[in-house]
N, C-alpha and C positions, 0 to 999 in steps of 0.2 A: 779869728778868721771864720768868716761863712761860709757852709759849703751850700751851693746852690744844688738840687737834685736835677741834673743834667743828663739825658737819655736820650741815647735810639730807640723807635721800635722796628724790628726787624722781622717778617715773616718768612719762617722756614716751613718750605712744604714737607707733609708727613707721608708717607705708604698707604693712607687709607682715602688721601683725597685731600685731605683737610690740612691745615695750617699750624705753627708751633709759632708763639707768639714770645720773641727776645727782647730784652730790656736792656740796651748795651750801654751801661754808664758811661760820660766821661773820663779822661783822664784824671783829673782833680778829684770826680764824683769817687772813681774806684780805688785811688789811693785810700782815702777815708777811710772807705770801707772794709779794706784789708787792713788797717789797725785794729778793727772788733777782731778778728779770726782768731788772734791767741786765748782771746777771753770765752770765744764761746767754744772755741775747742776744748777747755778747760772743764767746761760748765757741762757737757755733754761726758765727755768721762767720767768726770765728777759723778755725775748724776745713773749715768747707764754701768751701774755695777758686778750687771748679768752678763754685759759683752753681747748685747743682743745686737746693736747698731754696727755697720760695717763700712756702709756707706761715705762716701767724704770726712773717714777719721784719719788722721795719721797714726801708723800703726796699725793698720788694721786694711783690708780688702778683700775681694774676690779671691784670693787662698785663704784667708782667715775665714770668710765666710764661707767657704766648700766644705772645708776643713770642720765642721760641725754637721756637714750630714753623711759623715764616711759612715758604715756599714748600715745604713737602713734599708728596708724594700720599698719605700712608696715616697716622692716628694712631691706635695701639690705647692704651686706657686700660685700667688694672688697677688694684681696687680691693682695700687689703686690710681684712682681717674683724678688726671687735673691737680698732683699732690701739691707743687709751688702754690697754685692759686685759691690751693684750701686754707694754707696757712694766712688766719689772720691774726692781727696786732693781740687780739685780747687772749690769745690762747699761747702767749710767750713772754702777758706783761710784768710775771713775777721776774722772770730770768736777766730783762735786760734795765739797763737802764735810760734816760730820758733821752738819750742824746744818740741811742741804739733804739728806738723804736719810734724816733723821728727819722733817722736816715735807711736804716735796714727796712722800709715799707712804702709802697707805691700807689697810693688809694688804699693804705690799711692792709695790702695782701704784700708778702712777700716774692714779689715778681721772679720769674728764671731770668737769668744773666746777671744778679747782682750774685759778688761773689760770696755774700753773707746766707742768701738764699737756702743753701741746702746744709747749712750748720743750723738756722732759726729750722725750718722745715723737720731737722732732728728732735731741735728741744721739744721740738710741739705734738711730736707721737710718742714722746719718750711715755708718759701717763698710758698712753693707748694700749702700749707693749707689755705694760705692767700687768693691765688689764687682762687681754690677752692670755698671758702665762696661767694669769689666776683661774680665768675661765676655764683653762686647759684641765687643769688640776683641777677644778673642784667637781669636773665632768668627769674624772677618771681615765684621762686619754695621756697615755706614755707618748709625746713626739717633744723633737725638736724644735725650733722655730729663731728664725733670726731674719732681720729685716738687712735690705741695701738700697739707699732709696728708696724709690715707692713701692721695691719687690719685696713682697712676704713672703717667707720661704718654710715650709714645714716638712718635716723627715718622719715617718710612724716607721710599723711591723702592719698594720692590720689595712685593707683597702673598707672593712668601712669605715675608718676615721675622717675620710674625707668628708665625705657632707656635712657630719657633724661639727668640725673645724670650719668650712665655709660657712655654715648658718649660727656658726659660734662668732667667727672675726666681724662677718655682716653687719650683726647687731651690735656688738663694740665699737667699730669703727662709725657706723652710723648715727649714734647717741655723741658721737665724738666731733662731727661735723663734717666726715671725711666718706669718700664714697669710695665702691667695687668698680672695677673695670669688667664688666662679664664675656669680654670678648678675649682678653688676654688669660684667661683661666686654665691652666694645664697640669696634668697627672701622670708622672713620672714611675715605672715600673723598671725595678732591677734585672728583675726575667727577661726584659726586652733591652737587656745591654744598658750602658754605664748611662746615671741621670746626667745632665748638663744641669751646672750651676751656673748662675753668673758668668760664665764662656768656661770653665772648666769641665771635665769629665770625673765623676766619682762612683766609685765603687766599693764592697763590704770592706776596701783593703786601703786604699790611698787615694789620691787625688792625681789624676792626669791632666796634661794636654789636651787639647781635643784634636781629631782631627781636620780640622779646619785651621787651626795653627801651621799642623805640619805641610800640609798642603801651602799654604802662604810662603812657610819656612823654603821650600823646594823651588816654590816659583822664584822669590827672591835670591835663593843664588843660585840658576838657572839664567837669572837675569843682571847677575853681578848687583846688585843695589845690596852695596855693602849697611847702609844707612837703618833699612829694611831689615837685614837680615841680622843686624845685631841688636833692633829692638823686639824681632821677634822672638831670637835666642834666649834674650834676657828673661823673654815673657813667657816660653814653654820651661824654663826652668821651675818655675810655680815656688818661688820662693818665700817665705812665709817673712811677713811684714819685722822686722826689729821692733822691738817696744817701746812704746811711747811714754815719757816720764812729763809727769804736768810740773808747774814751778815748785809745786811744792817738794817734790821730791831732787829737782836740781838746787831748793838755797839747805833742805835739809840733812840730804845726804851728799858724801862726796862720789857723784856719780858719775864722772867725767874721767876715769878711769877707766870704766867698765866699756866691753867693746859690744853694748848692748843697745846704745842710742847711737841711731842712722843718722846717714845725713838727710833722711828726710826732713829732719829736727830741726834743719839748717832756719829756718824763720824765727824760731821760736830764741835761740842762741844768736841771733846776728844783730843790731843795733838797731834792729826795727823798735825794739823794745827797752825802755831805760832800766836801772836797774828800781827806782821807785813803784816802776810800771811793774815790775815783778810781785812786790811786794804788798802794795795791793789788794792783786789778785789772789795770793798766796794765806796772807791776812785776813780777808774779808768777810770770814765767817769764825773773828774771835773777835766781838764787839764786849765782849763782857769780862775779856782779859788786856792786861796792860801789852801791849805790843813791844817786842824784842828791845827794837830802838829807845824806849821809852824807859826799860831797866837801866840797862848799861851803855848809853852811846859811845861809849870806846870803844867797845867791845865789838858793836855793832856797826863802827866805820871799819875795822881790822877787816870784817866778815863782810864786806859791801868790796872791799879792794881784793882780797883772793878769790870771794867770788867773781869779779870782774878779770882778774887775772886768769883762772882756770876755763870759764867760756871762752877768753878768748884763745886761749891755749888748746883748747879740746877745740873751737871753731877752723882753726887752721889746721890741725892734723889732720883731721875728718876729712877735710875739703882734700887734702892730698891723697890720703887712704883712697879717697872714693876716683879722682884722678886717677890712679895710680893702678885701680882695677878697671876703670874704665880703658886706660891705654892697653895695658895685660891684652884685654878682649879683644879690642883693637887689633892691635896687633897679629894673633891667632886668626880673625876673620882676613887681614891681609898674608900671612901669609899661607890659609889657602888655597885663595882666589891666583898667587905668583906659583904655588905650585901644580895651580892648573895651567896658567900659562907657560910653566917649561915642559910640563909632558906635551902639551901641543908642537912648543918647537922641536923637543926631540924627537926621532926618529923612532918607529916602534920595531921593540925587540922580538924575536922569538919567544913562541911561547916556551919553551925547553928553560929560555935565560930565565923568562918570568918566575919560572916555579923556582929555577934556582936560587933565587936573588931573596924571595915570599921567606924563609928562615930566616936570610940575616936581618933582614926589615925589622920581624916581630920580636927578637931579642935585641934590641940595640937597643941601650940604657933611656934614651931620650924618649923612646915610644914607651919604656913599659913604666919609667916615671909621667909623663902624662896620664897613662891609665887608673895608674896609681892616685893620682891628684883628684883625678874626675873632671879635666879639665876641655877644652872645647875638644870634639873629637874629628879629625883631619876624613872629608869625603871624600872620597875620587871617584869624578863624573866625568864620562867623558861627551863634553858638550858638543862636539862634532859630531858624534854617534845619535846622542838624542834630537838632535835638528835633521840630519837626516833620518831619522827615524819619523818625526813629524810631521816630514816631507811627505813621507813616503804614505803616512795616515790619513794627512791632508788630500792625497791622489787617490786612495783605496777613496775616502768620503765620497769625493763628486763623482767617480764613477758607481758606488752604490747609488747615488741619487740620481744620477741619472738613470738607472737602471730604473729606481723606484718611477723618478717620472714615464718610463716607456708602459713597464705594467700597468701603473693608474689610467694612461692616456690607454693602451687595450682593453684593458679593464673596463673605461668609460666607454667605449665605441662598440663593443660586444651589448654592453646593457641599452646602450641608444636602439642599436639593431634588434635585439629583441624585444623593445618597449615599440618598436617600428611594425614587427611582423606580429605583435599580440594586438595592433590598432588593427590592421589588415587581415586579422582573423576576425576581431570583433564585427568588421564592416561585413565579412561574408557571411557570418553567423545571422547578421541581421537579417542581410540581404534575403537567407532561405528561410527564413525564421517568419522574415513579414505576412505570406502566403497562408502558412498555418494558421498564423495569430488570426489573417481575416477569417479565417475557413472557422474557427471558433468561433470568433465573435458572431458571423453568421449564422451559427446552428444557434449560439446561445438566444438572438434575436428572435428566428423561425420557431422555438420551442417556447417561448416567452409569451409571443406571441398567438399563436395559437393553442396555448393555457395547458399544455398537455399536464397533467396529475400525473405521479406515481404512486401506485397505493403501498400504505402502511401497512399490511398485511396481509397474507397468499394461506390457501386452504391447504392441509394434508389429510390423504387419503389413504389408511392403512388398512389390505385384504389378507385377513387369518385364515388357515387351517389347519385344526378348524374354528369355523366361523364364530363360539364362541368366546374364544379366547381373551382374554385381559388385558386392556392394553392402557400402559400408563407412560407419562411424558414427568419423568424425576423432576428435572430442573424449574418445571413451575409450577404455580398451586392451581392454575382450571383442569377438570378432567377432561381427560379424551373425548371426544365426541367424532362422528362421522364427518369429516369437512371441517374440522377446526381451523379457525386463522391465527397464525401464529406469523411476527415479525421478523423480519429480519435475521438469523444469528443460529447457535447450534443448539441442538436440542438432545438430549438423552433419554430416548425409548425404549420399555420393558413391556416385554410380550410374555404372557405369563398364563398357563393350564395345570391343575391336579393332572396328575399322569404324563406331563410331556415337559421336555427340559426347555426349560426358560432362558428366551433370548434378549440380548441388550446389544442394541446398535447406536451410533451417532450419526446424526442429518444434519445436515447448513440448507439451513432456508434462506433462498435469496429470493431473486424477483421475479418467483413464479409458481405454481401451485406444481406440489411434490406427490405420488400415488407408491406405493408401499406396500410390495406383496411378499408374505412371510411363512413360512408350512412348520410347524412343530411338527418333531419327533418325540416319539413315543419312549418312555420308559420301559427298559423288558423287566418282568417281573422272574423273580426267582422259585423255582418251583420247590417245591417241597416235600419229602419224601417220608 
């Protein structure tokens, strides 16, 4: 049978404006292609030995990947750009085969919406990662690093490893064909409270919830969506993926005992897959040995029949187990939601009975075996009290905004008013202002006009006694003279006679000739006996 490659394209708008471009198989188309997913899941374990990849593995997630950067100080994340439509055919031709790299490619690139997509997209940085690590090391840098999808995720002790990790990945990745997102680029500090991982919270100690979970959790049974709040429950438990066994470990050991493979595993065990089809895959890196079936096929139908017997034996208990705790939870979130609705229809008690009652609650077998379990643990809310409480938030809101809009509208009608009476100032100011400004301009005209000079220089006239006297001007180098012109500004005068005490005055010469009359005194001389 032919599979024709049969697609939507679908444009989802993104947060920045722009478009995310889907490739939504057909029916037929994406059966097909969920027949590869055993083999490339395979091939990606196989191959990823470090546990670097976290991404679309089974066995592996967003706990498994947190859970790798518990106690560091620093995680920088780096996002790359466009990772689907990096991946092309020639950088995955070793991995697949002819009839996997005709259908798993859409123009050569492996499109988003194909469900093979982000297992090829794996195998095709698995080299990159390698790369990566080695860089790491041979620059002498102590971090973590593990990828989830297009997220790179690195953990140190030191803040400057960051740059050096960025202009390290940069250039790996880009020799590789694949690009940075420089927009998505973020630097996580333990000092400033627990990093987010892939939506978890971690710390030098464990891995939390976030609170954006719990928030979600409170609204949902707030709002009774049971549906909600038991896949949210599931999800703030942060429970660390079961292990994932590839075929070889289910035809080689007897693993179907062990209560270590989840039903996540359900695909891989259910009849999507023949038992040849195991084998295979299982095989197909012993081309230079004689295959099992090929020694002894007695041997090897006995071991083709229990192992078809034990999947399917282990496929159906699982499926119950997992029923089985699924109802458990069930169950607990219903009752309760029925034990909030009998304290509503009960009547409430005094507080006196409450405290009385509060002992025998907390020892009664069935609450301190729940404790015990670590099993869902029973809220009491009382949802009457928080609606009217909402109420009552909701009422305090619009009257704060109202309130807000009266200030703002005073607020605005105060600044109109005064932007009013600073026009009506400026208009008066002009108003007395215009008269001067002629009255100047006029004398400037009148003086202009009949060319009046000022001179540069005014005479000083200094009279001693007595009339000999010395008389010198410090501050500049022409000497004294009778009538000296001198500009503008201050001057420093010394009057100076043998036998008479010497005088020093300051003058401002301005715009007019200065006269100077000074008398020395006399020295007394000391007589002598």
């Amino acid at each position: 049978m032919v599979i024709k490659k049969q697609y939507k394209i679908i444009k989802l708008p993104k947060g920045n404006g722009r478009f995310r471009t889907i490739y939504a198989p057909s029916k037929a188309y994406k059966e097909k292609l969920t027949t590869f997913l055993l083999d490339l899941q395979q091939k990606v374990h196989n191959a990823d030995t470090d546990r670097t990849v976290h991404g679309f593995m089974r066995g592996r997630g967003p706990v498994s990947n947190a859970q790798k950067h518990i106690g560091y100080t620093y995680t920088l994340s780096l996002d790359l750009k466009d990772f689907f439509d990096s991946v092309k055919v020639e950088m995955v031709s070793d991995y697949l085969s002819d009839e996997q790299r005709n259908l798993c490619f859409i123009g050569g690139i492996a499109r988003q919406g194909l469900p093979t997509s982000p297992l090829i997209a794996n195998l095709s940085f698995l080299k990159l990662d390698k790369m990566i690590k080695h860089a790491i090391s041979e620059e002498g840098i102590y971090a973590v690093y593990t990828r989830y999808a297009d997220d790179m995720i690195f953990s140190f002790n030191h803040k400057d490893f960051a740059a050096t990790l960025e202009a390290l990945v940069e250039k790996v990745i880009t020799e590789g064909g694949f690009e940075l997102n420089p927009e998505k680029r973020t630097l996580q500090s333990s000092k400033q409270g627990r990093r987010m991982i892939t939506g978890i919270a971690v710390d030098e100690r464990d891995i939390y919830p976030s609170r954006k979970v719990k928030r979600r959790i409170r609204a949902a049974l707030h709002q009774k969506n049971r549906e909600k709040a038991f896949g949210l429950l599931s999800w703030a438990e942060c429970k660390i993926p079961r292990a994932f066994y590839t075929d070889r470990d289910l035809l080689n050991k007897n693993i179907f005992e062990e209560e270590a493979l989840d039903i996540s595993n359900d695909f891989y065990l259910s009849d999507l897959l023949s038992f040849e089809g195991y084998v295979d895959a299982v095989e197909s890196d012993f081309d230079k040995q004689l295959y099992a079936h090929e020694i002894d096929p007695g041997k090897w139908t006995r071991q083709k029949e229990t192992f078809l017997a034990q999947r399917e034996a282990f496929y159906q208990n699982e499926k119950k187990r997992a029923e089985k705790a699924r109802q458990k939870t069930r169950k607990d979130i219903e009752k309760h939601f029925a034990a909030e609705e009998e304290e509503k229809k009960e009547p409430k008690k005094p507080q006196q009975e409450k405290a009385v009652d509060q002992p025998s609650q907390q020892t009664s077998p069935t609450a301190l075996q729940e404790r015990e379990d670590g099993r869902v643990k029973e809220l009491n809310v009382d949802f009457d009290a928080l609606k009217e409480i909402e109420q009552a938030q909701a009422a305090q809101f619009q009257d704060n905004k109202l309130e807000r809009r009266r200030i703002k509208d005073e607020t605005q009608q105060a600044t109109e008013e005064k932007a009013e009476k600073k026009r009506s100032l400026s208009k008066i100011f002009i108003a007395s202002a215009l008269p001067i400004l002629l009255l100047i301009a006029a004398m400037g005209y009148y003086f202009s006009a009949t060319k009046v000079k000022i001179k540069e220089a005014y005479p000083l006239f200094i009279e001693t006694v007595p009339y000999d006297a010395k008389i010198q001007i410090m501050n500049i180098v022409p000497k004294y003279t009778i009538g000296i012109a001198l500009k503008p500004g201050d001057y420093d005068i010394r009057i100076s006679k043998k036998g008479y005490k010497t005088q020093r005055l300051m003058i401002k010469m301005e715009h007019e000739a200065i006269v100077i009359k000074r008398e020395l005194k006399k020295i007394k001389k000391r007589k002598v006996y």
